[in-house]
Every structure is written in structure tokens, then in C-alpha cells.
DRENDO-1510 file (C-alpha; in Angstrom, 1 decimal, always signed):
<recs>
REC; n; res; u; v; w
REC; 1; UNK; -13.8; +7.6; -29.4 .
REC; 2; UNK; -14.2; +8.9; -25.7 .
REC; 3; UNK; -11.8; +6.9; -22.9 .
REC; 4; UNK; -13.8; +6.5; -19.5 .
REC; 5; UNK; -10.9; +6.0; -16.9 .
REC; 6; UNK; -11.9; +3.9; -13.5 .
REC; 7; UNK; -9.8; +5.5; -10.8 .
REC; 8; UNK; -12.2; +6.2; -7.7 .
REC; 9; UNK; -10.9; +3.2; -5.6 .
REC; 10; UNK; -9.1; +3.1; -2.1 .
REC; 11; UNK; -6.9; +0.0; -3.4 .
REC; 12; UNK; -7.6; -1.1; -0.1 .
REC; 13; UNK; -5.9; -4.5; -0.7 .
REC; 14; UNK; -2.9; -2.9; -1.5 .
REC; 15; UNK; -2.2; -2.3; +2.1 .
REC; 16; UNK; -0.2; +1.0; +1.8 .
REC; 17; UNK; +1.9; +2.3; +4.4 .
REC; 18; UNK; -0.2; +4.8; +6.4 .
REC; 19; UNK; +0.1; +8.7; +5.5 .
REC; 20; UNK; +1.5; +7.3; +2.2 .
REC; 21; UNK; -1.6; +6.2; +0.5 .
REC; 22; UNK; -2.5; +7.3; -3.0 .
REC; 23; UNK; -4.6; +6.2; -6.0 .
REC; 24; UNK; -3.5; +2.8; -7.6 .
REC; 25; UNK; -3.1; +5.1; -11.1 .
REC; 26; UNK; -0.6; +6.9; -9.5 .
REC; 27; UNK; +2.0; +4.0; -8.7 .
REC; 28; UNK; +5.3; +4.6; -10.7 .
REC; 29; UNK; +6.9; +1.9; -12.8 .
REC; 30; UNK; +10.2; +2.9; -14.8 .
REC; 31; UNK; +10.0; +6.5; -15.7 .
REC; 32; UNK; +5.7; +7.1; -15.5 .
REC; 33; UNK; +3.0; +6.4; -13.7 .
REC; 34; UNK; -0.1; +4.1; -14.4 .
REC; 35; UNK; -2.2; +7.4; -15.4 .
REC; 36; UNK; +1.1; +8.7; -17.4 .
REC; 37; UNK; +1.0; +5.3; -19.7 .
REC; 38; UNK; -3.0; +5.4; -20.1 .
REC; 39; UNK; -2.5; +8.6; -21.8 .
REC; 40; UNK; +0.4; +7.6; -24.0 .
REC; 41; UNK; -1.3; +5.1; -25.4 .
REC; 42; UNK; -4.6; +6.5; -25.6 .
REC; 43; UNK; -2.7; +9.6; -27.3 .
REC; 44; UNK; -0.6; +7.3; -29.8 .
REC; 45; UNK; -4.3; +5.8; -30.9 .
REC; 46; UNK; -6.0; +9.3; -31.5 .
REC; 47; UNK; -7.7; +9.2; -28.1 .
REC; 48; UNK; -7.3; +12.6; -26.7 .
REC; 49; UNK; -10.8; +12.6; -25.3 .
REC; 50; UNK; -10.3; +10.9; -21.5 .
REC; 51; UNK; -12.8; +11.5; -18.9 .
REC; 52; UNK; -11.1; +10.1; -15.4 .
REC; 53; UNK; -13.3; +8.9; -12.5 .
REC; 54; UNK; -11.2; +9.9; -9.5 .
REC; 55; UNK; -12.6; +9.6; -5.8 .
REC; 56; UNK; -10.1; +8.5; -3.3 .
REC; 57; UNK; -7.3; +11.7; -2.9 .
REC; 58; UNK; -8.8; +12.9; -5.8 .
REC; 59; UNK; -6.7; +15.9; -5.8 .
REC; 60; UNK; -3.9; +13.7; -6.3 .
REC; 61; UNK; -4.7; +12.9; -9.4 .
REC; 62; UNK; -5.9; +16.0; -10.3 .
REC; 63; UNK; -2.1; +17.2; -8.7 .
REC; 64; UNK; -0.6; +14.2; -11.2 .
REC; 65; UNK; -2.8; +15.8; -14.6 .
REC; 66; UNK; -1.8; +19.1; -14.2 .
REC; 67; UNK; +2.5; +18.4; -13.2 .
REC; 68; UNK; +2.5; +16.4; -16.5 .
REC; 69; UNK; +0.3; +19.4; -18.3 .
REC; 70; UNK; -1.2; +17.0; -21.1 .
REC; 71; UNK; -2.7; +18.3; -23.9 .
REC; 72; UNK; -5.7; +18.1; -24.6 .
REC; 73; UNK; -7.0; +19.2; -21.0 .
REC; 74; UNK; -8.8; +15.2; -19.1 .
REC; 75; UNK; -11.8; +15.4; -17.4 .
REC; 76; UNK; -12.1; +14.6; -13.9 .
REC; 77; UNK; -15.4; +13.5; -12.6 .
REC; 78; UNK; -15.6; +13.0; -8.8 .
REC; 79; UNK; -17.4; +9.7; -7.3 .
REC; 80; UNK; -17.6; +11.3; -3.6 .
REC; 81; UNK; -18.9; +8.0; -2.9 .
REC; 82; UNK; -15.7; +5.9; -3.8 .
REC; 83; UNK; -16.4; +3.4; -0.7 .
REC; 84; UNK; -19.0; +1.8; -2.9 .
REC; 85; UNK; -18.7; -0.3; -5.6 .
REC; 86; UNK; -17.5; +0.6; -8.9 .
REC; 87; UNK; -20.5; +0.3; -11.0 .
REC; 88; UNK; -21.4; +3.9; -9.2 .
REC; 89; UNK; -18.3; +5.1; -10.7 .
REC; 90; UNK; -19.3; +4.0; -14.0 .
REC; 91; UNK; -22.9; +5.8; -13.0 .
REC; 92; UNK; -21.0; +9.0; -12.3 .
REC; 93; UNK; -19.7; +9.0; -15.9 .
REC; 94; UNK; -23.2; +9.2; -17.1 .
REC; 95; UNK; -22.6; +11.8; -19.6 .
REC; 96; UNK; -19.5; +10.9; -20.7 .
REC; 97; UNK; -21.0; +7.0; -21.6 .
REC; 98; UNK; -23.9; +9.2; -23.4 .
REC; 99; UNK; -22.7; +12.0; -25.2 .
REC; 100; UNK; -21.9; +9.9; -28.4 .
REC; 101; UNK; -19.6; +7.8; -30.3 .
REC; 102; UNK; -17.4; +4.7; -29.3 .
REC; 103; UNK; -16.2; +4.2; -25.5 .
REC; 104; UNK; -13.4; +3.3; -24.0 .
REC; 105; UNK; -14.3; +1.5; -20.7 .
REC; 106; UNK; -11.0; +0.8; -18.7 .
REC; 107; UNK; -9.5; -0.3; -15.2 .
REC; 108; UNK; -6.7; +2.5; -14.1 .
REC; 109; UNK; -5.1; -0.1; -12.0 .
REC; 110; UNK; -3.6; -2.1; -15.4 .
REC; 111; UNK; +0.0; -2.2; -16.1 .
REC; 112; UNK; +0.5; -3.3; -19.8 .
REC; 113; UNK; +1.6; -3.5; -23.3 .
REC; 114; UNK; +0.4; -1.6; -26.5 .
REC; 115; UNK; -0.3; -5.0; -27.8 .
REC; 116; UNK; -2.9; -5.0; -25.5 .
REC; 117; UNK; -4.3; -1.9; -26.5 .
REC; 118; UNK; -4.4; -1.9; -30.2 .
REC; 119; UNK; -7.2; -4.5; -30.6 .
REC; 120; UNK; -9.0; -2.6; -28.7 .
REC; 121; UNK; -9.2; +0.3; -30.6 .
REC; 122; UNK; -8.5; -1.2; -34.0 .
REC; 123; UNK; -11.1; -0.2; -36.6 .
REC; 124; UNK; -14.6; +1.4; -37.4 .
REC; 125; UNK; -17.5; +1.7; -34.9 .
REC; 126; UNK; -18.1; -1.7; -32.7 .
REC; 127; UNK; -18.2; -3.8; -29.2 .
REC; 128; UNK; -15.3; -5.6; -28.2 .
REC; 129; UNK; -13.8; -7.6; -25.0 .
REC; 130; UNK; -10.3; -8.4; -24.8 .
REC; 131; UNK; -9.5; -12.3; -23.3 .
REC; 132; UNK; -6.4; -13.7; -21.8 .
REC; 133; UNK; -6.5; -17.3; -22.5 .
REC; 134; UNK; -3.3; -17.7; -20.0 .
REC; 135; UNK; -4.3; -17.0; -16.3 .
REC; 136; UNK; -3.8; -17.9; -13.2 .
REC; 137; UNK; -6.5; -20.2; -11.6 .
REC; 138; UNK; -8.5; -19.4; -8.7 .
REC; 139; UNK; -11.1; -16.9; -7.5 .
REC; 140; UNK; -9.8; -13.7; -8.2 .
REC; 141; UNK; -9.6; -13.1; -12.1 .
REC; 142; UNK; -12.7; -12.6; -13.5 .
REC; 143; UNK; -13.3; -15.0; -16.0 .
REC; 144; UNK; -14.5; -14.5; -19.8 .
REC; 145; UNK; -16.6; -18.0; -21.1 .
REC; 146; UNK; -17.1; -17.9; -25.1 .
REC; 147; UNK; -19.0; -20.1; -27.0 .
REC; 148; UNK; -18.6; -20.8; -30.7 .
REC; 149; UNK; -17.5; -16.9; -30.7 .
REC; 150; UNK; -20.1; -15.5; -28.2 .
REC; 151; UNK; -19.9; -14.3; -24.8 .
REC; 152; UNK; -21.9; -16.0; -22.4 .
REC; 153; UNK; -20.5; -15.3; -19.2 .
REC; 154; UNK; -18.0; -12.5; -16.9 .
REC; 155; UNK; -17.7; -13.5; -13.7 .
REC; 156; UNK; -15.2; -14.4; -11.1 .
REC; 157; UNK; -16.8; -18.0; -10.4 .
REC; 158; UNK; -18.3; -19.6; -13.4 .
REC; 159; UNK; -21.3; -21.9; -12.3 .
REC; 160; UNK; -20.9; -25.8; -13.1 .
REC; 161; UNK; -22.4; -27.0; -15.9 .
REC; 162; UNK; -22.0; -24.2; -18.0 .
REC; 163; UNK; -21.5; -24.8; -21.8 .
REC; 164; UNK; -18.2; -22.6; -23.5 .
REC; 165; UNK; -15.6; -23.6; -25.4 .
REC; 166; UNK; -13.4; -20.9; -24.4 .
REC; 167; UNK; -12.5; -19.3; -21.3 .
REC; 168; UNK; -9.5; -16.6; -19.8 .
REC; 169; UNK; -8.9; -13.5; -17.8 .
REC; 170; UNK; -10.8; -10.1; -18.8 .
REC; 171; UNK; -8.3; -8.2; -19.3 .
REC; 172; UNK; -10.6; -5.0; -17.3 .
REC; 173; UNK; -11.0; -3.1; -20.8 .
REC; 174; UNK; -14.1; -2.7; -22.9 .
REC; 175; UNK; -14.8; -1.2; -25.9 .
REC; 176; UNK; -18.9; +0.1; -27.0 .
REC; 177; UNK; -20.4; +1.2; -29.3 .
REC; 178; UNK; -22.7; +4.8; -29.0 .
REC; 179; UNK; -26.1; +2.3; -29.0 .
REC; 180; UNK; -24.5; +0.0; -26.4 .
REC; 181; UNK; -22.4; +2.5; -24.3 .
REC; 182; UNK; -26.0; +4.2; -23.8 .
REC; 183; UNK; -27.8; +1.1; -22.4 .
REC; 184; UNK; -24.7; -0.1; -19.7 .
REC; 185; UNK; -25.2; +3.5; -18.7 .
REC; 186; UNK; -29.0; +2.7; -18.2 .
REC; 187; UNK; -28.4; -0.8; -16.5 .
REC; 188; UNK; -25.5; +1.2; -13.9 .
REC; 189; UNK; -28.6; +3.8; -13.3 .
REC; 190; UNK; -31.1; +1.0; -12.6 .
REC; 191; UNK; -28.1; -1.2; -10.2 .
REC; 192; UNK; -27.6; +2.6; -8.1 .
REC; 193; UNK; -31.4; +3.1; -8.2 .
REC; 194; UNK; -32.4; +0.0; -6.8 .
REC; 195; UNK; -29.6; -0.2; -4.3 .
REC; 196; UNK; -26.9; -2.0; -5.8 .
REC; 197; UNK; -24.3; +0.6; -5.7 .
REC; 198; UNK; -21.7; -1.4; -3.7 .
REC; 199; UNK; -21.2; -4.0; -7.2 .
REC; 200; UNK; -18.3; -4.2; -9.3 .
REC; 201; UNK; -19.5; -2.5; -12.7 .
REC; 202; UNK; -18.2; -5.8; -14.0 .
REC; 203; UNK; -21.7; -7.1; -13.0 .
REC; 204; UNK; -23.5; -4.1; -14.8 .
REC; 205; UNK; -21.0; -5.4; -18.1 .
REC; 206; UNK; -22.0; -8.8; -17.3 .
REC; 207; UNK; -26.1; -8.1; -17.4 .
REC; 208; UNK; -25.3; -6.6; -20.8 .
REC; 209; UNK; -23.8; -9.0; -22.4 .
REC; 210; UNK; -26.7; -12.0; -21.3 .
REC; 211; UNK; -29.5; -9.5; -23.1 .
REC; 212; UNK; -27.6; -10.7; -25.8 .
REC; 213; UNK; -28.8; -7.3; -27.6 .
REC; 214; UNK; -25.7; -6.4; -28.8 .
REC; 215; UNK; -23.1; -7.8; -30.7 .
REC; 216; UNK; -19.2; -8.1; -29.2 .
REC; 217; UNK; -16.0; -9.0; -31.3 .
REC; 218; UNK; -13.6; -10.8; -28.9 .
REC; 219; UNK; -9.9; -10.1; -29.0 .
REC; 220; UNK; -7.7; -12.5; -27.8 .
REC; 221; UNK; -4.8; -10.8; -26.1 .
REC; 222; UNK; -2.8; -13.9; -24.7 .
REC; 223; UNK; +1.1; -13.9; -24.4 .
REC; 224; UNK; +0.7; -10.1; -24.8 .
REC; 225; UNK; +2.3; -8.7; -20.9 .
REC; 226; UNK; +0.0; -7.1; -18.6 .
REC; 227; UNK; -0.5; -7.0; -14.9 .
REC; 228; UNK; -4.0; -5.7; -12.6 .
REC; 229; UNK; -2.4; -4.6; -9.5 .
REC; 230; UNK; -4.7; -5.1; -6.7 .
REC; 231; UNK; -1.9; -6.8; -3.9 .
REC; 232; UNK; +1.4; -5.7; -3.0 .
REC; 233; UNK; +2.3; -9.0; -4.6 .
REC; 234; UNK; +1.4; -7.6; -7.7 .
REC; 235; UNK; +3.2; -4.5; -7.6 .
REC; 236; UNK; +6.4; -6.6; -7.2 .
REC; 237; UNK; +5.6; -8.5; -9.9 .
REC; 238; UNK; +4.7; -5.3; -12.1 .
REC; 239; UNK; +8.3; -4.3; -11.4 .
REC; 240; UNK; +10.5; -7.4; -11.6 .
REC; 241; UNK; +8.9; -9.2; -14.2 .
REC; 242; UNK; +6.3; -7.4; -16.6 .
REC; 243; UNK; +8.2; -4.0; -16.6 .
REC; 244; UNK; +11.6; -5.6; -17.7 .
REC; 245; UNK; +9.4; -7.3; -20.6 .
REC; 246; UNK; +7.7; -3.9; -21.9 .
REC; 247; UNK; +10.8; -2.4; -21.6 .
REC; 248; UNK; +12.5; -5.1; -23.9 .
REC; 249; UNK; +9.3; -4.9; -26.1 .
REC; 250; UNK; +10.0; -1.1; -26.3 .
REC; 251; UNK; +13.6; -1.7; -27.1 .
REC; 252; UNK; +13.1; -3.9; -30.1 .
REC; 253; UNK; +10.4; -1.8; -31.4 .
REC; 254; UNK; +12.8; +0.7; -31.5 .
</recs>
């Protein structure tokens, strides 16, 4: 199993302070950074294969890799393009999404819990999404519809009318199989080939999962704590509310 790491963005939205900017991954809650816990838990699940799409300050993160010396050595791919959307990072990670086995497809901007991430990779060769049935309303989360145990819609606005009997947050992680890995990497290719570069690789997921082609498990990861930080909102809330709770979680655990 191969982890494919999404960390080209300028996290615009975040509004940083100027000369002070840096890659989402790199943002520092209790003792690590975003990048620092990735690895921990990809480690702890015998992932040590972790291909990182860097872009914006690259060499930050290339800087962070190499100050916590982690072993086995990531790969850093470089998406020199990182203005565009993120379905041209996805592209960039061609080889990586081809070169065999199950992959790991995940948002570096994701504070969370291992109770997240243990569905995920949990057993033999397969597709999976991971659904929070407890969000927050309103356009931003991108929104996973099931019906009778089948995805049929990841978007942020769900069109009216449309039949599911379930519906929360994506949590931003995806999990393929070597067959289905390969043809997201040909429907990135076709979006950056036809001149779609500047959309959300959520859209490239999206296409794949209306071919209906493919079969995905669904893992429902609601009351587990997690946090996407895209505002400076969230990063407060990273630190006052779901940090204290993984560290309690950590702490019992213990």
C-alpha cells in the first residue's frame, strides 16, 4: 500500500501573515506538525511507502522531511504549477497512482484521530471512502450521498431531487485499489489534457465513482475527531478543541 500525500496548495484562505507563509502540512499542533502525524500513522499501519505532492515552498517541506530524518526516505514530487487546481497535483503523481498495489489518496491539510485512519487501511486489497455523518451545513464540506450502500454523489452542492438515503462530510481520504487507482490517474490525465487543470481532484474522484465501474466500501467515521484546516477559524479550532480531544484519546489509550 503506497500513500499519495496532497500538499502543493498556497492555503490561500488561510490568510498567513506576510513573509511567514508556509505549507498548510507544516502547521504545528502539540508537539508535531500536520506532515509529522501523517507519517505516524501511516508508519504505525505498515505504510512506509509516501509519495508527497509539494508545490508551494516546496523546500519547506522538503527542509521539514529531512530535520525529522524519517525512515524509510518520502518522495517528493513537485507540482510547479501549484496555482492550479488539485486534480494536476493528483496528475503529477502519475507514477506513484500506477506503479501497483493499493493507494492511499489523502488531503495534507487534515488534523485527526487514528480512528479515522484505521478503516481506511483495515484489510485486504479494496476501494473505500470514509463519511462523517456529523457536519456542519452549508457550502463548504464536500458532501458524500449513499444509497442503499452505494455512492452516488461527492460534491459540495448536492442537486435537488437527488435520491440517497445517506449523506456527511468526506473526510478528504480515499483508499483504491491497483485497477481503480490506474483509471482516476487516466480521468486526472484526460481533466489536465482537455483543460481542466484548475479543478479540485475531488471532481476527478467524483467522475469515478458515477462510472459506477468499481466497487467502494464506505466507512463511517462519525464522532471520530478531525478537523480540514482551510481558515484561520479552523486552526483555532484545531487547537482548542480537537487537539485537547486527541490528546485525551492518546491518554486513555495509554
Amino acid at each position: 500500500m503506497r500513500a499519495i500525500i496532497l500538499a502543493a496548495g498556497m492555503g490561500l484562505r488561510l490568510v498567513q501573515p506576510e513573509g511567514q507563509q508556509k505549507p498548510k502540512c507544516l502547521l504545528r499542533f502539540g508537539d508535531a506538525s500536520l506532515l509529522e502525524r501523517h507519517l505516524h500513522f501511516l508508519k504505525a499501519a505498515g505504510v512506509d511507502e509516501v509519495v508527497f505532492v509539494a508545490g508551494f515552498k516546496s523546500e519547506q517541506i522538503e527542509a521539514e522531511l529531512a530535520s525529522i530524518d524519517w525512515k524509510p526516505k518520502s518522495e517528493i514530487v513537485v507540482n510547479d504549477a501549484f496555482t492550479l487546481g488539485s486534480v494536476l497535483s493528483v496528475h503529477t503523481a502519475r507514477d506513484a497512482m500506477t506503479r501497483g498495489g493499493d493507494v492511499l489518496l489523502m488531503d495534507a491539510d487534515v488534523l485527526y484521530d487514528e480512528r479515522i485512519f484505521e478503516p481506511l487501511v483495515a484489510g485486504s486489497s479494496v476501494n473505500r471512502l470514509l463519511i462523517d455523518r456529523d457536519f456542519e451545513a452549508g457550502d463548504e464540506p464536500v458532501k458524500l450521498c449513499v444509497e442503499n450502500g452505494v455512492p452516488v454523489e461527492l460534491r459540495k452542492q448536492v442537486a435537488a431531487g437527488l435520491k440517497f438515503d445517506t449523506i456527511g462530510e468526506s473526510v478528504g481520504f480515499f483508499r483504491f485499489d491497483e485497477k481503480t487507482a490506474t483509471r482516476l490517474a487516466e480521468i486526472c490525465a484526460d481533466y489536465v489534457a482537455t483543460g481542466r487543470a484548475k479543478m479540485p481532484h475531488e471532481e476527478a474522484v467524483r467522475d469515478l465513482l458515477l462510472e459506477k465501474s468499481h466497487v467502494f466500501d464506505i466507512a463511517d467515521v462519525t464522532g471520530a475527531p478531525w478537523i480540514e484546516i482551510d481558515f484561520q477559524n479552523d486552526v483555532k479550532r484545531a487547537a482548542d478543541e480537537v487537539l485537547p480531544q486527541l490528546n485525551a484519546l492518546r491518554q486513555f489509550a495509554g
